[in-house]
C-alpha positions in Angstrom: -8.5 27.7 -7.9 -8.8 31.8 -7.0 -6.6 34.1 -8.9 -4.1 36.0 -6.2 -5.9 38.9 -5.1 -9.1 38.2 -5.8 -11.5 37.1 -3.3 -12.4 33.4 -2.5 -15.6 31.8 -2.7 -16.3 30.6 0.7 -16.0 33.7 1.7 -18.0 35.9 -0.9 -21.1 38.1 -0.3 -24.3 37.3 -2.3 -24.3 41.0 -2.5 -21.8 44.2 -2.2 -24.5 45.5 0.5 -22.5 42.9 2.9 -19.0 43.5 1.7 -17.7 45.9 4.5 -14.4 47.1 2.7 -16.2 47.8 -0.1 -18.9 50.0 1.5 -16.1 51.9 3.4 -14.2 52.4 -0.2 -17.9 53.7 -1.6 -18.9 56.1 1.3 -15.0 57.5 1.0 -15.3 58.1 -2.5 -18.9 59.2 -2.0 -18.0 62.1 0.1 -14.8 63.0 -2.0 -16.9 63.2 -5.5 -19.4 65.7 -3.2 -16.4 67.6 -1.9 -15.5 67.7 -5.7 -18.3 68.6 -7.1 -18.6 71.8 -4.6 -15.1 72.8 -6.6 -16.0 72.3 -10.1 -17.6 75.7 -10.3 -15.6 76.7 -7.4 -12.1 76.9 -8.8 -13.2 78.5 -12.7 -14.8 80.9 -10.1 -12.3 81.9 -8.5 -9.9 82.3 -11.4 -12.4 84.2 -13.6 -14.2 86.5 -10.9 -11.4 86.8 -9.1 -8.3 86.6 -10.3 -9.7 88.1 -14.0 -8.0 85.4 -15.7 -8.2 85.2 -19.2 -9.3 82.4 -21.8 -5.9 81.2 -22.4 -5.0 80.9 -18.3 -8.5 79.4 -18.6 -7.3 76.7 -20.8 -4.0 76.7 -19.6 -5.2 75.8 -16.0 -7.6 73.2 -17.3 -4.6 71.6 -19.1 -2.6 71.9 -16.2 -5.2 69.9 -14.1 -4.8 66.7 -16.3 -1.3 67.1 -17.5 0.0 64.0 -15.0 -2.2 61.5 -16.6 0.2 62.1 -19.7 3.4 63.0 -17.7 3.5 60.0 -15.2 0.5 57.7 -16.0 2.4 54.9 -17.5 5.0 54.7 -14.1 2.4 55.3 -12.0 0.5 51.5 -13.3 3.4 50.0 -13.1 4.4 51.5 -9.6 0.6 50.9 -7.8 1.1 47.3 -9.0 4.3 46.9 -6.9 2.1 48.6 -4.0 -0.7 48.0 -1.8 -3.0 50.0 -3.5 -5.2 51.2 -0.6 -2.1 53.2 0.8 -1.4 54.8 -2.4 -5.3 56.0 -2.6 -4.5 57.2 1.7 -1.2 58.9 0.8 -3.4 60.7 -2.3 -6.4 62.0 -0.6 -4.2 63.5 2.2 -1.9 65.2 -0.4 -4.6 66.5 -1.9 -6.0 67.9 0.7 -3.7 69.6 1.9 -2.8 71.3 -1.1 -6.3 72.4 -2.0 -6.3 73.8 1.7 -3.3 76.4 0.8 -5.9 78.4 -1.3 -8.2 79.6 1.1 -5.0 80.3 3.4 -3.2 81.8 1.1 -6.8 84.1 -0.2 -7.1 85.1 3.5 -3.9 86.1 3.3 -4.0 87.8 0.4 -1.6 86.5 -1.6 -3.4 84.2 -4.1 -2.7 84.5 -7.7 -3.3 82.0 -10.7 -0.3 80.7 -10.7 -0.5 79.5 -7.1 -3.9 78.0 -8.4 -2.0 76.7 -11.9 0.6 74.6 -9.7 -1.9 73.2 -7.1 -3.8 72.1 -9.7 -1.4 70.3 -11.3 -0.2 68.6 -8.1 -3.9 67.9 -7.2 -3.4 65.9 -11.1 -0.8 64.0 -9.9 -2.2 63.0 -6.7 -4.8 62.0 -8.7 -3.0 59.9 -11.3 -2.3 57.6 -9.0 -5.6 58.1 -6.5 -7.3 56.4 -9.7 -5.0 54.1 -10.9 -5.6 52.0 -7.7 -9.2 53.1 -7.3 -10.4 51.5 -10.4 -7.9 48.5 -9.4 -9.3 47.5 -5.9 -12.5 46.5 -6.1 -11.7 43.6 -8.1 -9.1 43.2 -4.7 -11.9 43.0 -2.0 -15.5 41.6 -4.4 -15.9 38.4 -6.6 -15.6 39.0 -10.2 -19.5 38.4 -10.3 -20.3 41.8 -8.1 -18.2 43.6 -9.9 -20.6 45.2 -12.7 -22.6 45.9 -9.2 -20.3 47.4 -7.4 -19.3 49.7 -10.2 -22.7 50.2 -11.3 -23.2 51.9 -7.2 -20.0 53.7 -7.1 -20.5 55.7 -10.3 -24.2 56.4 -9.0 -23.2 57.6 -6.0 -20.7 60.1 -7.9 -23.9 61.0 -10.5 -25.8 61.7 -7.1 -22.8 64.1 -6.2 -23.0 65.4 -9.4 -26.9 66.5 -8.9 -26.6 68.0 -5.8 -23.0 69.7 -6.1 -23.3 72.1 -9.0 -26.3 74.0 -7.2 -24.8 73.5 -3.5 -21.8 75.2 -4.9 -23.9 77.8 -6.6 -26.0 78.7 -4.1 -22.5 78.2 -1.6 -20.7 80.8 -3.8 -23.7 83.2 -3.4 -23.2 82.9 0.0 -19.2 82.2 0.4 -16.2 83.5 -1.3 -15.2 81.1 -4.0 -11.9 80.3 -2.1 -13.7 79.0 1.0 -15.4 76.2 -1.1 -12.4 74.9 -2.4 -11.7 74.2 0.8 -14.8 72.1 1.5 -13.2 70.4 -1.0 -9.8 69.6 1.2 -11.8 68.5 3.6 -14.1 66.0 1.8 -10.3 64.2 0.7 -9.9 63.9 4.7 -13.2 62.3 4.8 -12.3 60.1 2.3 -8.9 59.6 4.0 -10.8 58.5 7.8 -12.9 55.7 5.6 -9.9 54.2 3.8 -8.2 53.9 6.7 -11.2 51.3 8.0 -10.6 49.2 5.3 -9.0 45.7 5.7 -7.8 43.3 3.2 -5.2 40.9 2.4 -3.6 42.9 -0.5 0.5 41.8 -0.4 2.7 43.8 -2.6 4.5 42.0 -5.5 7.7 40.1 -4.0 10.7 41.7 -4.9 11.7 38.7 -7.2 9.0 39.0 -9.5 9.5 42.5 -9.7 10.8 43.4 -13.8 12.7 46.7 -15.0 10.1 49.5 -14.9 10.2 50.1 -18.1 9.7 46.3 -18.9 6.8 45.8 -17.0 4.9 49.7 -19.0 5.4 47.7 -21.9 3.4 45.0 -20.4 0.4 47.0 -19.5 0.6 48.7 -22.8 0.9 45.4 -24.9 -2.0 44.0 -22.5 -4.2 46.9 -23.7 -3.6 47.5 -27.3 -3.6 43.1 -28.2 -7.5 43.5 -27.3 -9.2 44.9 -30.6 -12.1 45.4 -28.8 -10.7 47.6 -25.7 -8.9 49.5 -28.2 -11.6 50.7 -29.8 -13.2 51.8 -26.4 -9.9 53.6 -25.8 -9.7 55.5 -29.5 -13.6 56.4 -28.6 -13.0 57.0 -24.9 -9.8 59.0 -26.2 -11.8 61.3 -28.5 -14.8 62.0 -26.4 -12.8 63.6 -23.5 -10.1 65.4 -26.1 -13.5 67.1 -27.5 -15.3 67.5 -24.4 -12.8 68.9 -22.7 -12.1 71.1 -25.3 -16.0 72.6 -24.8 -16.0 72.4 -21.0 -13.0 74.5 -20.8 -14.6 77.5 -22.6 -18.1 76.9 -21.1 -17.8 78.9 -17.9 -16.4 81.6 -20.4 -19.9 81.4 -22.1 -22.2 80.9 -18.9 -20.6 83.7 -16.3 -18.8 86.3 -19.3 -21.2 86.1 -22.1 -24.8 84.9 -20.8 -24.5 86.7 -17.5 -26.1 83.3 -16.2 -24.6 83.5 -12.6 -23.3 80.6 -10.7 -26.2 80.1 -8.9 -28.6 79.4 -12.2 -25.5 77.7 -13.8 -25.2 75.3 -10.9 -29.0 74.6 -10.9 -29.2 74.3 -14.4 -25.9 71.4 -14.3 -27.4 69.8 -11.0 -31.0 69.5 -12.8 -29.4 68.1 -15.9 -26.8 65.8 -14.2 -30.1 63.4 -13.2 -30.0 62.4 -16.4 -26.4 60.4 -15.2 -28.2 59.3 -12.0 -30.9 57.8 -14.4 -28.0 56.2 -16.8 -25.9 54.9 -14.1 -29.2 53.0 -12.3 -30.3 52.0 -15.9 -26.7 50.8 -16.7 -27.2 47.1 -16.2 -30.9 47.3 -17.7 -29.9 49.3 -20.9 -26.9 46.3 -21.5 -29.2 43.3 -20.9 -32.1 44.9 -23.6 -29.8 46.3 -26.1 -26.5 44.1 -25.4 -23.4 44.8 -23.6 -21.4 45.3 -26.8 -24.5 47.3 -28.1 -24.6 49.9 -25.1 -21.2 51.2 -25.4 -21.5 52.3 -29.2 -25.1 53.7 -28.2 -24.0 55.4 -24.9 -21.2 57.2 -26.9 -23.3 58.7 -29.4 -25.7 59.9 -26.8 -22.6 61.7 -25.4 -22.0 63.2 -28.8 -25.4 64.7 -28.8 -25.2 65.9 -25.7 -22.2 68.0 -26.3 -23.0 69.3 -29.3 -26.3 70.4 -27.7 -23.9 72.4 -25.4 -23.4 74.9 -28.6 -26.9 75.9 -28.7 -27.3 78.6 -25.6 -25.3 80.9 -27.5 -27.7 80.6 -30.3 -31.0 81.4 -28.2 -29.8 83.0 -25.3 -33.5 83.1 -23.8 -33.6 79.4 -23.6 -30.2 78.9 -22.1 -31.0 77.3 -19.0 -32.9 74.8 -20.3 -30.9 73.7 -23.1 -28.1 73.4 -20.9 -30.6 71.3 -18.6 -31.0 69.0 -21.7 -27.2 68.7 -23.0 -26.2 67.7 -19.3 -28.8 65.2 -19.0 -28.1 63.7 -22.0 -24.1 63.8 -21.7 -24.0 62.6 -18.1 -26.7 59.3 -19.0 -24.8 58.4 -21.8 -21.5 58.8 -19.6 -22.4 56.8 -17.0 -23.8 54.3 -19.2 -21.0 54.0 -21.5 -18.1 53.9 -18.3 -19.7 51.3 -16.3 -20.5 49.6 -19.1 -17.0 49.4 -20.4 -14.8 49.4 -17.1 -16.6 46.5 -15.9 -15.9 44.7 -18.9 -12.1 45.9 -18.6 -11.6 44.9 -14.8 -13.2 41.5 -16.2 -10.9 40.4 -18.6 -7.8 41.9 -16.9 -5.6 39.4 -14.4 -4.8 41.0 -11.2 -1.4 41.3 -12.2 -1.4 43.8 -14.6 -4.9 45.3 -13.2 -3.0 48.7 -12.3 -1.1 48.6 -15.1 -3.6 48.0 -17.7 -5.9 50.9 -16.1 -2.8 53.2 -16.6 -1.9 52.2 -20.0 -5.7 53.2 -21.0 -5.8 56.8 -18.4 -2.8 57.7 -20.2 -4.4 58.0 -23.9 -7.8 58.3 -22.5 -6.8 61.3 -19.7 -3.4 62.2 -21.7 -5.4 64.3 -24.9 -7.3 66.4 -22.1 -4.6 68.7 -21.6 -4.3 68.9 -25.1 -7.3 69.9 -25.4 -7.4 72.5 -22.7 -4.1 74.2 -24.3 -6.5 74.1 -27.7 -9.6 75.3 -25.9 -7.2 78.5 -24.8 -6.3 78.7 -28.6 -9.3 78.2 -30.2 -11.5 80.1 -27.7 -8.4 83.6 -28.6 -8.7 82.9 -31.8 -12.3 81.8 -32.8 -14.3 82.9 -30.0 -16.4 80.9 -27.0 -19.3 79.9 -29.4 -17.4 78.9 -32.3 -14.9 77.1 -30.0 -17.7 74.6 -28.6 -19.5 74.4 -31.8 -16.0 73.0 -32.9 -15.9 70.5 -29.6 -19.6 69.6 -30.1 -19.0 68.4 -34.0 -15.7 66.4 -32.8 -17.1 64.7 -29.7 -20.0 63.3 -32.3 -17.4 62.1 -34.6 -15.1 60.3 -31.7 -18.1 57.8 -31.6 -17.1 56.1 -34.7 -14.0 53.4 -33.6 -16.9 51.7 -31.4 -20.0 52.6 -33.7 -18.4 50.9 -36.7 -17.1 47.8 -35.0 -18.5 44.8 -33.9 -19.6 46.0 -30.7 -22.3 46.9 -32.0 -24.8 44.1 -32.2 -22.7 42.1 -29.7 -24.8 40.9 -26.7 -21.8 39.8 -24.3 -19.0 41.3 -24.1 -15.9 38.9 -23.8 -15.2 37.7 -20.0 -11.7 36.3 -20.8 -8.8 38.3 -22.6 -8.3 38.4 -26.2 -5.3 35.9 -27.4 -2.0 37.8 -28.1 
């Protein structure tokens, strides 16, 4: 007997090659994480260049870029659960598409300031919120719980590949185009992702009415799901920690790379595109680093890797003639252990989790997980006033190390399989 919404056996794919909706949901998302990617250097860009914003808008606009996972996350599970989850993810890539095209419009017309860029960004966040809620709940919607490390394994390498090539497209796009023009390559790569959504069929039925509880009810569920799982908690404390720290550094590092080193976007984008194989390497290696070293074992290993990485992200300021390559080496090393560490760990969340609560349960966790980066943006702005670039990362770099500890003193470590039925309440 098949769990609802979950596909039946007579009609799996031996493989996710031959599972149509889900190569329509990959080649959306694909084109999306390039269109992305173009923006990441796009938007600090724009604000520093070109709107001379300072490090606390910096921060204040990184903050305001997250700020929804901790603002709506927990309704947003427990609304995608009541809904089909492939129109929420349509109705967010076209909102968020057209609000990132309202930049260049409103550059050509000369009227763009940071706050235009401070709102957009934080309704681009809330798009998102939901965008990923139901993302990382559908595939176990359309593929057999036994593709599923697969199929996550090939989306978050196809998003490493966008990673490699976007940084230095965007460098070498913003050498060439005004900064507001490839933001809106970015709108348009949501569109793309809109046209392939729209090709997707399934039999996805939103929750009857009748079963539906009080909102707040059915929060608690999620959150009670989440936090009666000692293991998942820890990978959310750890999870938690690495982005509050990371964040905290990648805020101030385009303070560092375009203000202080003089680097330019182009060598900065070719230096993060360069680096960034390093989570094209982790995210094909995924499944081979868990069966040699163990599933449990990968996540604790994959985190501290991620430590490393960005404390390694400190060091340019120390040897400014080796900059580029040492930022080649703290991106490699970040993004492998990254992708190594999330496919690793959201494969073994989607496998314990009933359909039920699936958009619920991947709320509950965005919310603590996503919920400390505005934090640390708003600290990032603080710290970078008050302490400087440098000392500001050398500060994120020391943290991010330390957040490895919930999962590298636990008994993940050593484990070889990780659980493939939920913990008892």
């Amino acid at each position: 007997m098949t769990e609802p919404g979950r596909t039946t056996g007579a009609a799996e794919p031996a493989t996710v090659w031959r599972n149509a909706p889900f190569l329509r949901l990959w080649s959306g998302e694909s084109a999306s994480a390039v269109g992305s990617e173009l923006a990441v250097l796009a938007i600090p860009t724009l604000a520093v260049t070109v709107l001379a914003a300072s490090t606390f808008e910096i921060g204040v606009l990184t903050a305001l870029e997250t700020v929804a996972f901790l603002v709506i996350g927990l309704p947003a599970g427990a609304w995608v659960d009541r809904m089909r989850k492939r129109r929420v993810m349509l109705a967010a890539d076209l909102t968020r598409a057209l609000l990132l095209a309202t930049i260049p419009v409103a550059w050509l017309l000369g009227a763009l300031t940071i706050w235009q860029l401070m709102v957009v960004a934080a309704l681009v966040g809330a798009a998102t919120v939901f965008f990923d809620v139901a993302y990382q709940s559908y595939p176990p919607m359309i593929l057999p719980s036994a593709l599923l490390g697969d199929a996550n394994g090939k989306l978050e390498a196809s998003q490493q590949v966008a990673r490699v090539g976007g940084p230095a497209a965007s460098g070498a796009l913003l050498a060439a185009l005004r900064p507001a023009f490839v933001v809106g390559i970015d709108a348009l790569s949501y569109l793309a992702s809109f046209v392939a959504l729209l090709g997707i069929r399934d039999d996805e039925q939103p929750r009857p009415e009748h079963e539906r509880l009080p909102l707040v009810t059915e929060i608690r569920e999620g959150l009670a799901f989440v936090f009666h799982q000692p293991l998942l908690v820890r990978v959310v404390l750890c999870t938690a920690g690495l982005n509050l720290f990371s964040g905290i550094g990648g805020t101030v590092l385009p303070l560092l790379v375009l203000r202080d080193l003089h680097l330019g976007t182009l060598v900065w984008g070719v230096a993060t595109s360069v680096g960034a194989v390093g989570g094209l390497l982790g995210a094909l290696a995924a499944s081979r680093v868990a069966r040699r070293v163990g599933e449990g074992t990968a996540i604790p290993v994959a985190a501290v890797a991620v430590g490393v990485g960005a404390l390694l992200l400190a060091t340019p300021g120390l040897v400014p003639t080796l900059a580029v390559p040492l930022l080649v080496l703290a991106e490699f090393l970040t993004s492998a252990g990254v992708l190594v560490y999330n496919i690793t760990q959201v494969t073994y969340r989607q496998r314990i989790c009933p359909p039920r609560l699936l958009g619920r349960m991947n709320a509950s966790i965005r919310f603590v997980v996503w919920g400390v980066v505005p934090i640390g943006g708003i600290a990032a702005g603080l710290l970078g006033t008050w302490l400087g670039v440098e000392a500001t990362i050398w500060v994120a770099g020391v943290g991010a190390l330390l957040a490895a500890l919930p999962v590298l003193l636990s008994p993940l470590l050593g484990m070889r399989e990780l659980p493939a039925e939920p913990a008892a309440a």
